[in-house]
C-alpha positions in Angstrom: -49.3 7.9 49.7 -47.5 5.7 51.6 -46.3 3.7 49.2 -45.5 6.7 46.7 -43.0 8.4 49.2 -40.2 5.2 49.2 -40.7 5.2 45.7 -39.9 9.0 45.0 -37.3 8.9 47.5 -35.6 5.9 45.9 -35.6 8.5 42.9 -34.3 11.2 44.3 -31.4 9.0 45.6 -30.3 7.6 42.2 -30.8 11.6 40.7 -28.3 12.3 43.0 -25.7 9.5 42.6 -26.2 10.5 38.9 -25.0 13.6 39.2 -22.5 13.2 41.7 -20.6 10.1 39.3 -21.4 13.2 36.2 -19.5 15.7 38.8 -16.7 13.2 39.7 -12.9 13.6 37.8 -12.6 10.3 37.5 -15.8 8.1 36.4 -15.5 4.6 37.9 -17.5 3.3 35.4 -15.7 1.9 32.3 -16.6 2.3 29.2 -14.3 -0.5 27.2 -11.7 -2.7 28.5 -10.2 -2.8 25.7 -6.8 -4.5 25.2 -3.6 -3.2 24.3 -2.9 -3.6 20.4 0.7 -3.3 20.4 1.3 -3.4 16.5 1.8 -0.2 14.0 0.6 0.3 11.1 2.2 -1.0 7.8 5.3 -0.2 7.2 6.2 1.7 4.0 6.4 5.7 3.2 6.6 7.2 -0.1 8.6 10.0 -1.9 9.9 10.9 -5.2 12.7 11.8 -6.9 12.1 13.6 -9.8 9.5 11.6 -11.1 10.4 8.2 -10.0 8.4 7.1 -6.7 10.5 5.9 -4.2 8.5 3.7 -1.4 10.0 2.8 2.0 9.5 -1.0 3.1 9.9 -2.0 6.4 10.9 -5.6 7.1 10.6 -5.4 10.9 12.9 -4.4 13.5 15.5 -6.4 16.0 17.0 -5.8 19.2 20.7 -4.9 18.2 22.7 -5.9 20.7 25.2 -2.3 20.4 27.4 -3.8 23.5 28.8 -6.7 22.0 28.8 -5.9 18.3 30.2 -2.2 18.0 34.2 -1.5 17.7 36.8 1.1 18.7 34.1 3.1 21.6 33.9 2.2 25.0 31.0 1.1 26.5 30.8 4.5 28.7 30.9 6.3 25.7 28.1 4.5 23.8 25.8 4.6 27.1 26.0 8.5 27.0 25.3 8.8 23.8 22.6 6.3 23.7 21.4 8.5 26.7 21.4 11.7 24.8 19.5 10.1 22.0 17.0 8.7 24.5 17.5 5.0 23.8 19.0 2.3 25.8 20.3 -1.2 24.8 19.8 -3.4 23.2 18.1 -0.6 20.3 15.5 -1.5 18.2 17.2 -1.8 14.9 15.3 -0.9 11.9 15.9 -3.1 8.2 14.6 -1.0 5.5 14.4 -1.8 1.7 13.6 0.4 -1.0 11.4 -0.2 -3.8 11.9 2.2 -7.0 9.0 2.8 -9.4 10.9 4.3 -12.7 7.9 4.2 -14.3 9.0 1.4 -17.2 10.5 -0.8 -14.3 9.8 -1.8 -10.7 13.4 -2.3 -8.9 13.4 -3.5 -5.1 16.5 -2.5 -3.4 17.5 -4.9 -0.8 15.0 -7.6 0.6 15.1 -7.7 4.4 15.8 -11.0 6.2 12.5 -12.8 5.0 12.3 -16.1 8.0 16.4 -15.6 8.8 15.5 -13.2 12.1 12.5 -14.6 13.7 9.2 -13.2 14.0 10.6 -9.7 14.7 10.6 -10.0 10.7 10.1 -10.7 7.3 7.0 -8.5 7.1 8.8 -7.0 3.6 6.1 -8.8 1.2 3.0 -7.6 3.1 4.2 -4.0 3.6 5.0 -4.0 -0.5 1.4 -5.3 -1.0 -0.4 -2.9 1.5 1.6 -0.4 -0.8 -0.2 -1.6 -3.8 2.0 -3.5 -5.4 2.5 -7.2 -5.8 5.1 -9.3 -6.0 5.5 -10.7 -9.4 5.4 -6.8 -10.6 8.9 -6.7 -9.4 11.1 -6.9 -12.3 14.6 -6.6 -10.9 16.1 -6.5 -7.2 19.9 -4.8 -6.6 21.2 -6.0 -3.2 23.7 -3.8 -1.6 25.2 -6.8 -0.2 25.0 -10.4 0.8 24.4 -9.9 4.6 21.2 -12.4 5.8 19.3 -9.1 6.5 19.2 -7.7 3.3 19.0 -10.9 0.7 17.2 -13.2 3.2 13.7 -12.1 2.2 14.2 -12.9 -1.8 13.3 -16.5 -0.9 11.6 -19.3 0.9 12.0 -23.3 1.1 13.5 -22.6 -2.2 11.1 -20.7 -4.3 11.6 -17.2 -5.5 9.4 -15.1 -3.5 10.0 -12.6 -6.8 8.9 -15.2 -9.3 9.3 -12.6 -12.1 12.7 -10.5 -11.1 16.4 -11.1 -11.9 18.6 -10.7 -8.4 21.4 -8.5 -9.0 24.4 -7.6 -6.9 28.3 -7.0 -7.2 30.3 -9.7 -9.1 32.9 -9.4 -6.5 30.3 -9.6 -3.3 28.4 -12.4 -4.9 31.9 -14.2 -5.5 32.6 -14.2 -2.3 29.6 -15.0 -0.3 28.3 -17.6 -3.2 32.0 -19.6 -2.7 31.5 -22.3 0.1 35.4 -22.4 0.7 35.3 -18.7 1.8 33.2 -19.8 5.0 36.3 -21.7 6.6 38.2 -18.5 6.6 35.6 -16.2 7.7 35.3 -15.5 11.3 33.0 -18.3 12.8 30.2 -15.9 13.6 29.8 -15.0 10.1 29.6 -19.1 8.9 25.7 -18.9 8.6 25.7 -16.0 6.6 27.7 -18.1 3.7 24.6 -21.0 4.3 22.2 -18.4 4.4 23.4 -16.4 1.3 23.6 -19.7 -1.1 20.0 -20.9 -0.1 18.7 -17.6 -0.8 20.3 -16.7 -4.0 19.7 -20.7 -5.6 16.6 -20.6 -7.0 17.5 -17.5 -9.2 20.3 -19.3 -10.1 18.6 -22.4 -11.3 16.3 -20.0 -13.3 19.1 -18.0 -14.5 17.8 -14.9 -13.3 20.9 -14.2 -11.1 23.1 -11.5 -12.5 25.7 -9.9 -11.1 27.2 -6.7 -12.6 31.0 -5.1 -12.0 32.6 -2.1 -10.7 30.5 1.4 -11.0 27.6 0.6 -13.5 24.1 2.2 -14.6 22.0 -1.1 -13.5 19.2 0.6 -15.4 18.7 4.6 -16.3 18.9 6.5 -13.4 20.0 4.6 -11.2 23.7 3.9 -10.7 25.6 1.1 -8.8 28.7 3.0 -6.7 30.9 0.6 -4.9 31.4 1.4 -1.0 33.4 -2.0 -0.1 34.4 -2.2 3.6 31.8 -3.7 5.7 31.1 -6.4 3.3 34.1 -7.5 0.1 31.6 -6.0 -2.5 29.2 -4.0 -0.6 27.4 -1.3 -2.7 25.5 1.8 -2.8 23.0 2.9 -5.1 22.4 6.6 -6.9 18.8 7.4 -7.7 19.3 10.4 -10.0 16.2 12.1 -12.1 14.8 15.5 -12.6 18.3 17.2 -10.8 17.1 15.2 -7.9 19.8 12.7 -5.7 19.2 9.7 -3.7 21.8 7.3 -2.2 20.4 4.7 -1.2 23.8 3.3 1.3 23.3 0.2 2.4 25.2 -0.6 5.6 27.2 2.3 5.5 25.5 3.4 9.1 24.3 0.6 11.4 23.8 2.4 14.9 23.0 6.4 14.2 23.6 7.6 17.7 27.2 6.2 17.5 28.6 6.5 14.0 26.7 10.1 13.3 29.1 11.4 16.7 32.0 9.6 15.6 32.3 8.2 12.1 35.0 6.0 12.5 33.1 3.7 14.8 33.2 0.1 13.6 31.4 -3.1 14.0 32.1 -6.9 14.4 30.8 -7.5 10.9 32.7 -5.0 9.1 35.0 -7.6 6.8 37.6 -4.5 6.4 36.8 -1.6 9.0 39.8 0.6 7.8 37.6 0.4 3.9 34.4 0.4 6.1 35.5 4.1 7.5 36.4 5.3 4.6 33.4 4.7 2.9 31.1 6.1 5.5 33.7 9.0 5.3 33.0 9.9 1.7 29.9 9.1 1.6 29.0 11.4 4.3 30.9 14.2 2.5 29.6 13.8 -0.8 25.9 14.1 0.5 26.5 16.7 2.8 27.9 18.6 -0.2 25.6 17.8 -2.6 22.6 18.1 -0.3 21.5 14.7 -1.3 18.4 12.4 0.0 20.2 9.6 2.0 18.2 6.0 1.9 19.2 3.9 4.7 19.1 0.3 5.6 19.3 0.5 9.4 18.5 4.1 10.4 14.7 4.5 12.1 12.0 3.7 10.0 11.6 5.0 7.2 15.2 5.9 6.8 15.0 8.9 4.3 16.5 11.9 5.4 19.5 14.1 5.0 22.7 14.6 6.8 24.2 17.9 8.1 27.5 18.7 9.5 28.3 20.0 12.7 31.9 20.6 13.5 33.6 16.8 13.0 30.2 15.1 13.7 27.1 14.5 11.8 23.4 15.1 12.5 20.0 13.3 11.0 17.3 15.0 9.4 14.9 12.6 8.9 12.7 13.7 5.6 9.9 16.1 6.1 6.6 14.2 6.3 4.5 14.5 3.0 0.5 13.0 3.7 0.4 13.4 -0.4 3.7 12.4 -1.4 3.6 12.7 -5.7 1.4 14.7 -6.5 4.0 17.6 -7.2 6.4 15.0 -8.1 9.1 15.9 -11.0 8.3 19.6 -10.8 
């Protein structure tokens, strides 16, 4: 007996430290130190338009330093509005391309900035293939322009990364940015984007699957080339029409939401013609508030499909309703 009562005492301790840890808020016994992750998931998004599926790529996105790069808004003026968005500088800047599945063809609509940016990006390929596709079933690829962040991810050392696609873009755009004696009168910031924009298109070249097309032009049915020149000599936009369905898919026509939504005029460094660069965003944003369009864009929060809607002489983003089953009622 002696020996049983330490025993059953020892046991009715430990009964209680049970239940006093079961009774406690806050366990202090962990179940998993598990480490942060601190990645998303991969970055595309789907929709249609009439019956063409339109699939969201995310190439990564890059601290855009707002301060130093936006014109004609003083710095007061951007930190309140950065403020009312909740976002601070330097803002995560998204690059978005657009791949469009007609059915007959597989177009890719801008190709992020492939090695160009760092690590932050070139995550284009593997978002397209965790989307199911591959990419030699890309037959052609439409740049809006020749920026490093939109044709930077069509090649590498060289090689086509598209080994099967013809690279399109504007005959005036690809004139410009293709001609090395355009980078001496350029504005020295913008000299490796000539370097850049040569290396990547070359190896189409060489196969002579480099194309580009002139003025307004059906590129391939239902889907239209518009020209929007201003922030780039060429730059262009493209129209996704099918089913009495719109898209625009607009290129750099918006780079900072927050900013140029409040006041469209708003500029930045790398416009090549801000007067032309405002009065495309200004037509642009009329015809699709109008028409009730689908808007595609390059550098608005991932995945950049939504809609615009006016309020007073500003502009406000709806980003696109969130489909888990986006298709499945397409081109009704």
């Amino acid at each position: 007996m002696k020996r049983i009562k330490p025993a059953l005492s020892r046991l009715a301790s430990s009964l209680a430290l049970g239940i006093a840890i079961l009774a406690s808020p806050v366990s202090p016994v962990a179940l998993a130190a598990a480490p942060h992750v601190q990645t998303q998931g991969p970055g595309y998004y789907r929709t249609m338009v009439g019956d063409y599926e339109v699939t969201a790529l995310l190439d990564g996105t890059h601290p855009f330093p707002i301060d130093t790069v936006v014109d004609g808004m003083p710095k007061r003026q951007i930190q309140e509005y950065l403020e009312q968005d909740f976002l601070k500088p330097p803002v995560q800047g998204s690059i978005n391309a657009f791949l469009v599945n007609t059915g007959s063809k597989l177009v890719l609509i801008d190709a992020g900035a492939g090695s160009l940016y760092g690590a932050c990006c070139g995550h284009l390929i593997e978002h397209l293939r965790a989307a199911g596709y591959r990419p030699e079933q890309v037959d052609e690829i439409y740049l809006t322009h020749m920026h490093e962040d939109h044709i930077g991810g069509v090649s590498s050392n060289g090689k086509m990364l598209f080994p099967n696609a013809v690279l399109r873009t504007n005959r005036t755009e690809a004139d410009y940015w293709l001609n090395a004696a355009n980078k001496a009168k350029a504005p020295g910031f913008l000299a490796p984007f000539f370097d850049d924009a040569i290396a990547a298109a070359a190896p189409y070249q060489a196969a002579h699957r480099f194309e580009p097309f002139a003025g307004d032009t059906e590129v391939v049915p239902g889907i239209t080339a518009i020209q929007t020149p201003g922030h780039t000599p060429g730059h262009v936009s493209y129209v996704v029409k099918r089913n009495g369905q719109t898209l625009i898919i607009w290129g750099d026509i918006v780079h900072v939401a927050a900013l140029q939504l409040r006041e469209p005029e708003t500029t930045v460094k790398y416009d090549s013609d801000r007067g032309a660069a405002w009065e495309a965003r200004r037509q642009i944003f009329d015809d699709v508030v109008r028409d009730r369009s689908m808007i595609a864009a390059a550098h608005i929060a991932f995945p950049g499909l939504g809609h615009l809607r006016r309020n007073g002489d500003r502009f406000e983003w709806v980003p696109l309703n969130y489909e888990g089953n986006a298709g499945q009622d397409g081109g009704k």
